[in-house]
C-alpha positions, -999 to +999 in steps of 0.1 A: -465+017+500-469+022+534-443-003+547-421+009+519-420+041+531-413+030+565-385+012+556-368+038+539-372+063+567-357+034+588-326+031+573-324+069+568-327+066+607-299+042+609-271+062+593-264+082+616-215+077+631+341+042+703+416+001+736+402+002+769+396+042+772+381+034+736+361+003+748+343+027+779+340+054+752+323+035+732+301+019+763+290+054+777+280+062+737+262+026+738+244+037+766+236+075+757+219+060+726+204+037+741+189+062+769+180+082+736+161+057+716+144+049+741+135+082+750+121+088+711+105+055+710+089+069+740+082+103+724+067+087+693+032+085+689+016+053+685+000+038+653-035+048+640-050+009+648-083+002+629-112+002+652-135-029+660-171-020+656-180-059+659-206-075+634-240-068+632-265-089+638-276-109+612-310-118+600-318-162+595-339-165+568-360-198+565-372-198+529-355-216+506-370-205+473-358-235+452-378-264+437-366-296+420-397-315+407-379-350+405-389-376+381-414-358+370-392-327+359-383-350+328-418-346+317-419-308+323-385-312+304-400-329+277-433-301+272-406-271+269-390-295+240-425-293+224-433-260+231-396-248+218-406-266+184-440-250+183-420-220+195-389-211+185-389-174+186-368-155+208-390-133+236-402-105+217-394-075+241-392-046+220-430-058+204-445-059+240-423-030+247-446-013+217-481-029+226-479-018+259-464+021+248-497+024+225-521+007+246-513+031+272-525+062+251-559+041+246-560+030+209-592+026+193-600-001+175-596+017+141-560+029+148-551-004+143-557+002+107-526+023+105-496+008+092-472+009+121-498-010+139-507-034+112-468-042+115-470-048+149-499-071+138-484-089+119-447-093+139-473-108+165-488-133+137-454-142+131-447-145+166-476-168+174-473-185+143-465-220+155-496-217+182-517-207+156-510-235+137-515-263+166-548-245+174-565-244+139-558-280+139-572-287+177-600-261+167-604-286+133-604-314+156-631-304+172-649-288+149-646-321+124-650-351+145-681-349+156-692-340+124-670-370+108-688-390+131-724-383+126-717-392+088-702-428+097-728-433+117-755-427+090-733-445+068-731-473+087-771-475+096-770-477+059-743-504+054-719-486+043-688-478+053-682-508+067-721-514+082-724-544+057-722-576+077-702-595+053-667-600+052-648-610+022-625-640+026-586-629+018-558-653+014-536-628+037-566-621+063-548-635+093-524-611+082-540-580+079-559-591+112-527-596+133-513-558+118-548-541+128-548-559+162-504-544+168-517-510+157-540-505+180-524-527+204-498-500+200-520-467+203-538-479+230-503-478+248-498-442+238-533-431+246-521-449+282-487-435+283-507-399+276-533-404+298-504-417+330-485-385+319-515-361+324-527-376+355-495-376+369-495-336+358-526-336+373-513-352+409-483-330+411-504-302+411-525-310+445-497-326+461-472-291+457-502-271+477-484-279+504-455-264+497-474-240+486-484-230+520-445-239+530-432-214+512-467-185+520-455-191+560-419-193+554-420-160+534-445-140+557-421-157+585-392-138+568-404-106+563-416-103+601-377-116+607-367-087+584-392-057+601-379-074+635-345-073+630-337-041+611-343-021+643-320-039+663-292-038+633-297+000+634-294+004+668-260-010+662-251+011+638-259+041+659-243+025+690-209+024+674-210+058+671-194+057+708-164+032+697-155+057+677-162+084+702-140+069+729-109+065+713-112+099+702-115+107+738-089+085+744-067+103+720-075+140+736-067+125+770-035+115+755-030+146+738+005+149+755+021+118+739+008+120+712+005+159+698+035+165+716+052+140+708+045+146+665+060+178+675+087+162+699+091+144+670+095+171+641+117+187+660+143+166+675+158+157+641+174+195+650+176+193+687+187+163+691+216+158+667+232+190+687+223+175+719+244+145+710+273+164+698+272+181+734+273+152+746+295+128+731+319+163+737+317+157+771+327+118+770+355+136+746+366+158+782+365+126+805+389+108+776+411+134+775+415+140+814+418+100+810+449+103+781+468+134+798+467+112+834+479+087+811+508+103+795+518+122+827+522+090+843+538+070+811+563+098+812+574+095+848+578+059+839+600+065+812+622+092+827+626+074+856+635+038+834+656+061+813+678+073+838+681+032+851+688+018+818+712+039+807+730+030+843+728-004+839+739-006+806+767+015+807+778-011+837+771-039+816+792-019+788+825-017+813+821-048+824+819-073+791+850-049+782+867-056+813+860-096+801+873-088+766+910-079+782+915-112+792+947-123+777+928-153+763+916-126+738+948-127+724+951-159+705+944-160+670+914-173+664+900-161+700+914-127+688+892-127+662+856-133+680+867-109+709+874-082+683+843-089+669+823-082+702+843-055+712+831-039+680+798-038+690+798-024+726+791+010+714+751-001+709+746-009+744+733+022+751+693+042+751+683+056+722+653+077+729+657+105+757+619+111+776+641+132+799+636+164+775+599+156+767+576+185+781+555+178+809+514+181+806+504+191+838+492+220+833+469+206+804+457+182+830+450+206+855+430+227+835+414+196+820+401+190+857+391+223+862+366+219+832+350+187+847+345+199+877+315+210+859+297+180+850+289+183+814+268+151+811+243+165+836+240+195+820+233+179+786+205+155+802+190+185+815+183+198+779+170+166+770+148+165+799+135+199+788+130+191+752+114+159+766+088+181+789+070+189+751+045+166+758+033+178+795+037+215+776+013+206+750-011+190+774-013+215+799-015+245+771-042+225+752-064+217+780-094+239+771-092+227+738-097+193+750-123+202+771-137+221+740-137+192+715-150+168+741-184+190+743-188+189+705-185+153+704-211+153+732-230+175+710-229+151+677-244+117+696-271+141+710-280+153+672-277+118+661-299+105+693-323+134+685-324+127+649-335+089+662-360+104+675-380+120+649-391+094+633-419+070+644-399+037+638-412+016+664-449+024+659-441+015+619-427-013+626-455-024+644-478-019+619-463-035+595-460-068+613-493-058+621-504-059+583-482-091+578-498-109+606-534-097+596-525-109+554-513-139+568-546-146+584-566-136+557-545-159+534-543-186+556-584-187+556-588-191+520-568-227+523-603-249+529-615-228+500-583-237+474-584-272+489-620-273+478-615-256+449-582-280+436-607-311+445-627-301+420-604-291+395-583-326+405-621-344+398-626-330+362-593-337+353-600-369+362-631-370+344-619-361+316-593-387+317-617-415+327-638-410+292-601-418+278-603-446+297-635-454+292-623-455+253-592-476+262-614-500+280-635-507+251-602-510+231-586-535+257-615-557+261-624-561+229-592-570+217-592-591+251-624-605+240-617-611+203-582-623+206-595-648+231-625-656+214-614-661+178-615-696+160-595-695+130-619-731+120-650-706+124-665-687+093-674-652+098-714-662+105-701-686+129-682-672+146-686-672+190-702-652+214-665-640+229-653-626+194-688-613+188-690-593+220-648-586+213-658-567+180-690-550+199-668-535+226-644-521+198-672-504+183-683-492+209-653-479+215-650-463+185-689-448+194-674-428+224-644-423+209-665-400+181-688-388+212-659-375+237-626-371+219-636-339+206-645-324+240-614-334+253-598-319+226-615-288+233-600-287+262-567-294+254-567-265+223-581-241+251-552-251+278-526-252+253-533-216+237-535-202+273-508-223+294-486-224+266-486-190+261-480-179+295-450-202+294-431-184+268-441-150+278-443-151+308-424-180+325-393-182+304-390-148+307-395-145+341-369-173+346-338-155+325-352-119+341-362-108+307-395-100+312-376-072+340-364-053+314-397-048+300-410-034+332-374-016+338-383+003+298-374+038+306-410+057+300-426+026+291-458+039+314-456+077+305-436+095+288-428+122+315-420+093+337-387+073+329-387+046+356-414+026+371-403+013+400-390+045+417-421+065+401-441+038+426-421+038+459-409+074+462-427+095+432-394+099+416-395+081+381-362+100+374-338+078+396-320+053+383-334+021+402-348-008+380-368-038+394-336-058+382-310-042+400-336-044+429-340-080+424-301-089+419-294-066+451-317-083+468-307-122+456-275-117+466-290-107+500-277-070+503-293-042+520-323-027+516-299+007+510-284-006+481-310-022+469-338+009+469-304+029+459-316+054+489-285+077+489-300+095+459-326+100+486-306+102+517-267+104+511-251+092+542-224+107+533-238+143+537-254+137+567-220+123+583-204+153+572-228+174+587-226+157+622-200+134+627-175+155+604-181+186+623-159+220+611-158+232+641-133+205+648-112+213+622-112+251+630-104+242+672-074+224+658-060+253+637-062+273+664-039+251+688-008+274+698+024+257+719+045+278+736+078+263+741+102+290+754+108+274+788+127+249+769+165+254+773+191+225+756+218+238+773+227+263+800+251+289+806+276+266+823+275+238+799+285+269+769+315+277+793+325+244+803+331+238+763+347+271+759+369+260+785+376+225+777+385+243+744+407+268+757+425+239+780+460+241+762+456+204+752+461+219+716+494+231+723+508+197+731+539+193+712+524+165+693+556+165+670+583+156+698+563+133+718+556+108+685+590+113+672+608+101+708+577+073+705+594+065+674+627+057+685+634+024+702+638+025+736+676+007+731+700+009+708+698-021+696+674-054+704+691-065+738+672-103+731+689-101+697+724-088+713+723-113+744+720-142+714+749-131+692+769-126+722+758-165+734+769-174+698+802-159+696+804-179+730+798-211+712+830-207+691+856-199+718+867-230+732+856-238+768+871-220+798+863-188+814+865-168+788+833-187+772+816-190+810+821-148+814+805-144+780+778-165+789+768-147+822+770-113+802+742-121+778+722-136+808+727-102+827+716-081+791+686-103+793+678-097+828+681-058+821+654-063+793+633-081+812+634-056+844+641-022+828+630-023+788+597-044+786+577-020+814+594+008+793+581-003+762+540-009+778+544+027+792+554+040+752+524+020+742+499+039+766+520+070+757+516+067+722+480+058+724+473+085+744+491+109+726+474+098+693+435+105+711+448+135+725+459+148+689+425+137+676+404+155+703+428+186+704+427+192+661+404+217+654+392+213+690+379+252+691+361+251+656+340+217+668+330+235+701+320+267+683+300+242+657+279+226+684+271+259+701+259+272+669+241+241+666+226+241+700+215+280+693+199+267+660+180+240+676+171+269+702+161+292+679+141+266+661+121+258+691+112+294+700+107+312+669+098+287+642+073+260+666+045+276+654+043+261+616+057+226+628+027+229+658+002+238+635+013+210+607+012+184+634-021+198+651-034+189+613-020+157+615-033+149+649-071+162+641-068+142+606-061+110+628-093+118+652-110+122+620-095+092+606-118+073+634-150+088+622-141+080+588-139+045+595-172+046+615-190+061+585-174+039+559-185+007+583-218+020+587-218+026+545-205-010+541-232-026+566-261-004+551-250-021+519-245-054+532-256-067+564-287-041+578-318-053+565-308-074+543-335-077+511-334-113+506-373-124+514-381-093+483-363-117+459-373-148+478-414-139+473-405-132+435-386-166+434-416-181+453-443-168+428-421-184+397-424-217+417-457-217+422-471-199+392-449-214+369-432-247+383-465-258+405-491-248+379-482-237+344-457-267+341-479-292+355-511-277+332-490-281+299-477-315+315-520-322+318-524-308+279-498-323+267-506-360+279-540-358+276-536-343+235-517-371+224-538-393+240-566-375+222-543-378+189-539-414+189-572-420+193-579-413+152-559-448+149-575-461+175-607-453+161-597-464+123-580-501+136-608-505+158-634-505+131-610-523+107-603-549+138-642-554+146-650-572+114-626-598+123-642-605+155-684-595+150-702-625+136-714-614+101-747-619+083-733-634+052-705-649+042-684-663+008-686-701+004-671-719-021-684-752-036-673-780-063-664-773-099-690-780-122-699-769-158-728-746-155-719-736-117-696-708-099-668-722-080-683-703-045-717-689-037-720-667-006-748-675+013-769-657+036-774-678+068-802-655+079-825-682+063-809-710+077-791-722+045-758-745+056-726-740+047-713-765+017-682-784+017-653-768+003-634-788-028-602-772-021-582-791-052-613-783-079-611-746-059-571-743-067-579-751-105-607-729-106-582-703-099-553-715-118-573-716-152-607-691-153-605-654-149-643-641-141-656-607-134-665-597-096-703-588-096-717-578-060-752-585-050-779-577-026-781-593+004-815-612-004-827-647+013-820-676-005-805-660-037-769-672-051-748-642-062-723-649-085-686-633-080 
């Protein structure tokens, strides 16, 4: 009880813990997003990561509570086939459940007269039926033989029952002499077989007494392991409190990162979306200074190519008519093609005029005014300041840091106090004390069980050696009188050998009557008792039954539902049973679960009265951030957008510039004309009418190539840039108005409405610190339940008293009974076959003899050879006829000297 209790306080000790403008558009938006994922991935706080506590240290257990007998487990095999016959019942629980209920109260021997109780009586009969049966026949055994033999001894002092020293000649006697020697030729061999399987029974049970003391030393051995050991596991335990502990600390000291940034982080799906929209506005303002520096230099390249084109093809015009006078023209079929070209001078000329388009100048100048202020800067600014949340939080929350660091402080002095209130160490001691001090006291009773087991091991020899004894007789007489037999001899001539062969088996049969019913005492008395405890106590020991009659609720008292926790803690009303204890323990579990101490000690409360401290919880709620020094975007960067939006890039006529864009910059394809004007060429016939022709579509080409093509790449940068500029400029004063608003949101967002989205995060931020204690106290719940002080030497000493009670002793005393009853069994044969067997081998006192036929004489005559009569010849023929033709009466006579008795 003492070391119970100690164990318990113990462990209730131990739980305590967007082409090529577009192209760097879209590069400056690459890198802004990039700058601004990384600057949330930086603002994010990091994952909750499960916490290492490490294992505790284990416990080695030596004991190995399991025992295979070997060969010799067939015969223990073969006893529970026996006892099953004898026994078939099932383990009568609810009877002994009864029995024990009643005899509690103290029932007097005439209660039993009532009729409940004369039930019970006779369930029991029924029970025991098959033992009762085996023992009236031992107890007639014993009772009977000796009785049985005092009357064939008087019998045969008075030559009967076999004493008469005459044998009767048969035709079959060599027959009948050859079965009586087999039969007990044959139960001599099971009396041997019995007696080898008893002594070996008898054997097994000194050579297991040391293992006996194996598993006494391993056992105490474990248990001083287990009182060792469960300080240093609980130790552990309470040491781990401080993993925990530091990365809490490590969490306040990062309080900035990670507080502030759940709150960066809450609110940036506002601020930042606006931020963006600022600033992907101000990539808009360096595009558009970009497009209007574009079209005012497109333009000049235009007007100015313009004003040359239209020269040089109005030349070019004159000219090829000037060629077309030739008089050469005036042939007929010449006629013809120069008509043909003359027709189509009129499209040498420009089509689109770039002359009349407006000028943007003025646009572009007040675009540069606007970027004098640097937009872009002004933006980062805000998201530097949003980005300060972190340091804000920190510095605001550094006495509650400092606060929440004192409780924790506070909690691993409680638990460290709590330590310290109980007397573990000096416990401890004592109880390894006591184990050392039983051990001692056990280990000096060894020379008096090795004495004792000598003793027993010499009368179980004994009482096989008068078996022996018996089977000597039996072996040398049938030795002797097989030997010495002489089928020529008559029965009063027969040798010394066969004489002493028949002796021995009498005299076998004499101790045979003298010891078999002692031995059969014994075996009745062994086999009532051992057999017995076998089925009620051994089987169910071995399939736990006989647990559940100990686990009964109010099988002791009726006020007191369970045993076992009525014993340990004076609580009968918890639920703990010596079978869940025992499983618990088997499966080498804590002594926590095992003794199912949280209905005593619930670690859970007792965390939550330390570790999960409220105070912590209410410091958290009152965590206030402050973040009106954060601005997203200043006064200049609001008028640098109101400018940009007031630039006059929406007044651009739009209309005119895409409609001149439209037009070709020629009349017609000079490439295309300069061909036609080559093949018209081709049908003129040579001369220098063709040759002029010829040089006039090489000069239209030469006028493409120097004045058209860089006209047409300065409409394509025009038209682009027109196009981006109509995109930016089209509601240009609505989107600027929409990002202040949403910038003053944001603003408004972070000053006003903080508060809630502080104090949800704050809750989110002491759940996580929490979230470390809660896996402390769930790791110490799991290793109270599994790992500290682990209960398997309880189970192992139960497990070790089966073995030796049952497997070491009760198996090898039925194995004894067993082998040494049916020894004692066949040794009724043994006793009839001898006495039928010794008349065969004893040299008699008369004998039948037959002689010659004659009228007034008897065939045979037997003749007592006491008086030295001699044995007639034997007229075998005259003896056949004798037979064959006269039937005659059998008459018996005295045994007298000298007298002829006729059969």
């Amino acid at each position: 009880m003492l070391w119970s209790r100690c164990v318990v306080l113990l462990l209730c000790w131990g739980a305590g813990s967007g082409e090529q403008a577009g192209e760097q558009a879209g590069e400056r938006d690459g890198a802004s997003a990039e700058l601004r994922t990384d600057s949330r991935r930086q603002r994010s706080p990091p994952p909750v990561e499960p916490l290492d506590f490490g294992f505790v240290p284990s416990a080695v257990y030596d004991t190995h509570a399991y025992y295979e007998p070997g060969p010799v487990g067939i015969l223990f095999h073969m006893v529970h086939a026996f006892l099953y016959v004898v026994q078939p019942n099932t383990f009568p629980k609810d009877m002994i459940v009864k029995v024990i209920q009643q005899n509690m109260g103290g029932i007097k021997i005439q209660e039993w007269r009532k009729p409940d109780n004369v039930v019970l009586l006779l369930q029991w009969v029924y029970y025991e039926a098959g033992f009762l049966i085996c023992s009236t026949i031992g107890i007639l055994f014993v009772v009977l033989t000796p009785i049985i033999g005092m009357c064939f001894c008087v019998c045969r002092c008075c030559e009967n029952c076999g004493g008469e020293m005459h044998q009767r000649q048969r035709k079959n006697i060599d027959c009948q002499r050859g079965f009586y020697t087999a039969s007990l030729l044959a139960s001599s061999i099971f009396i041997i077989l019995g007696v080898l399987v008893a002594y070996a029974a008898n054997h097994n049970v000194s050579m297991q007494i040391k293992s006996t003391r194996r598993l006494i030393n391993t056992n105490m051995r474990d248990l001083k392991t287990f009182a060792n050991n469960t300080p240093a596991q609980i130790d552990y335990l309470t040491a781990q409190y401080t993993t925990a502990k530091n990365k809490v600390l490590s969490d306040l000291d990062n309080i900035g990162p990670l507080l502030g940034g759940r709150i960066q982080s809450q609110l940036e799906k506002d601020v930042v979306p606006s931020l963006d929209s600022a600033l992907r506005m101000a990539g808009a303002m360096r595009e558009t200074k970009e497009a209007l520096e574009n079209i005012s230099s497109s333009l000049e390249v235009l007007q100015e190519g313009t004003g040359k084109l239209q020269a040089s093809l109005s030349g070019e015009r004159a000219s090829l008519s000037n060629t077309l006078s030739d008089p050469a023209c005036t042939n007929g079929a010449v006629s013809h093609t120069c008509n043909t070209i003359r027709s189509t001078l009129t499209q040498l000329g420009v089509n689109a005029n770039y002359i009349r388009l407006p000028d943007v100048n003025n646009a572009l100048a007040n675009v540069q005014t606007v970027l004098r202020a640097d937009l872009s800067n002004i933006v980062q600014k805000g998201y530097s300041s949003f980005n300060d949340t972190p340091s804000l939080v920190k510095e605001q929350t550094k006495n509650i840091v400092t606060g929440v660091k004192g409780m924790l402080d506070k909690i691993g002095t409680e638990i460290n106090n709590f330590a310290k209130m109980f007397p573990v160490e000096a416990s401890l001691a004592n109880f390894t004390t006591f184990l050392t001090e039983s051990q001692k006291n056990i280990e000096s009773f060894y020379p008096q069980i090795d004495q004792y087991d000598f003793y027993r091991w010499i009368g179980c020899v004994a009482a096989l050696c008068l078996v022996v004894l018996i089977l000597a007789f039996n072996i040398l007489g049938l030795l002797c009188g097989t030997c010495g037999y002489d089928k020529q001899a008559t029965p009063t001539t027969r040798g010394c050998l066969s004489n002493t062969g028949g002796n021995l088996l009498m005299a076998g049969v004499g101790f045979s009557f003298i010891f078999s019913w002692m031995l059969m005492g014994v075996v009745t008395t062994l086999f009532v008792v051992s057999g017995n405890v076998e089925k009620l106590i051994c089987e169910p020991l071995a399939n736990r039954q006989l647990f559940q009659i100990i686990d009964t609720p109010y099988l002791v008292h009726p006020a007191k539902k369970n045993f076992l926790p009525g014993m340990l803690f004076q609580n009968p009303n918890i639920d703990l049973t010596l079978g869940i204890m025992y499983r618990e323990c088997y499966e080498n579990n804590g002594l926590y679960q095992a003794l199912q101490l949280e209905t005593m000690f619930n670690i859970n409360s007792f965390l939550n009265r330390t570790v999960y401290n409220k105070d912590l919880a209410k410091v958290f709620e009152n965590v206030q951030v402050d973040l009106q020094d954060v601005a997203l975007l200043e006064q200049a960067g609001r008028d640098n957008l109101m400018n940009f939006a007031n630039s006059g890039i929406g007044q651009i006529d739009y209309e005119t510039y895409l409609s001149e864009l439209g037009k070709g910059v020629t009349l017609v394809d000079l490439l295309s004309f300069a061909a036609d004007l080559e093949a018209q060429a081709d049908q003129l016939p040579r001369g220098a009418l063709e040759n002029a022709l010829r040089g006039h579509a090489s000069s239209i080409r030469q006028i493409h190539r120097e004045l058209v093509v860089p006209m047409e790449q300065a409409m394509s940068t025009l038209s682009q840039s027109i196009k981006l500029l109509q995109r930016t400029s089209n509601d240009l004063p609505v989107k600027v108005n929409n990002i202040l608003s949403a910038i003053d949101a944001a603003e408004y967002l972070i000053t006003h409405n903080a508060s809630h989205v502080v104090k949800q995060e704050a809750k989110g931020y002491m759940q996580s610190l929490v979230g470390y204690f809660k896996q402390y106290t769930q790791w110490v719940k799991n290793s109270l339940t599994a790992e500290v002080a682990q209960c398997k030497p309880i189970s192992n000493i139960v497990d070790s008293m089966e073995i030796v009670g049952c497997s070491f002793v009760v198996d090898s005393v039925n194995t004894f009974w067993f082998g040494l009853g049916a020894a004692c069994i066949f040794i009724i044969p043994s006793i009839i076959f001898s006495i039928k067997l010794s008349k065969y081998y004893r040299r008699m006192d008369t004998e039948d003899v037959f002689e010659d036929i004659s009228p007034n004489v008897l065939p045979f005559e037997r003749v007592d050879k006491r008086a030295g009569t001699e044995l007639p010849l034997v007229d075998h023929q005259n003896f056949q006829l004798f037979f064959d033709h006269v039937t005659l009466p059998v008459t018996k006579g005295k045994n007298e000297t000298n007298q002829r008795t006729v059969w």
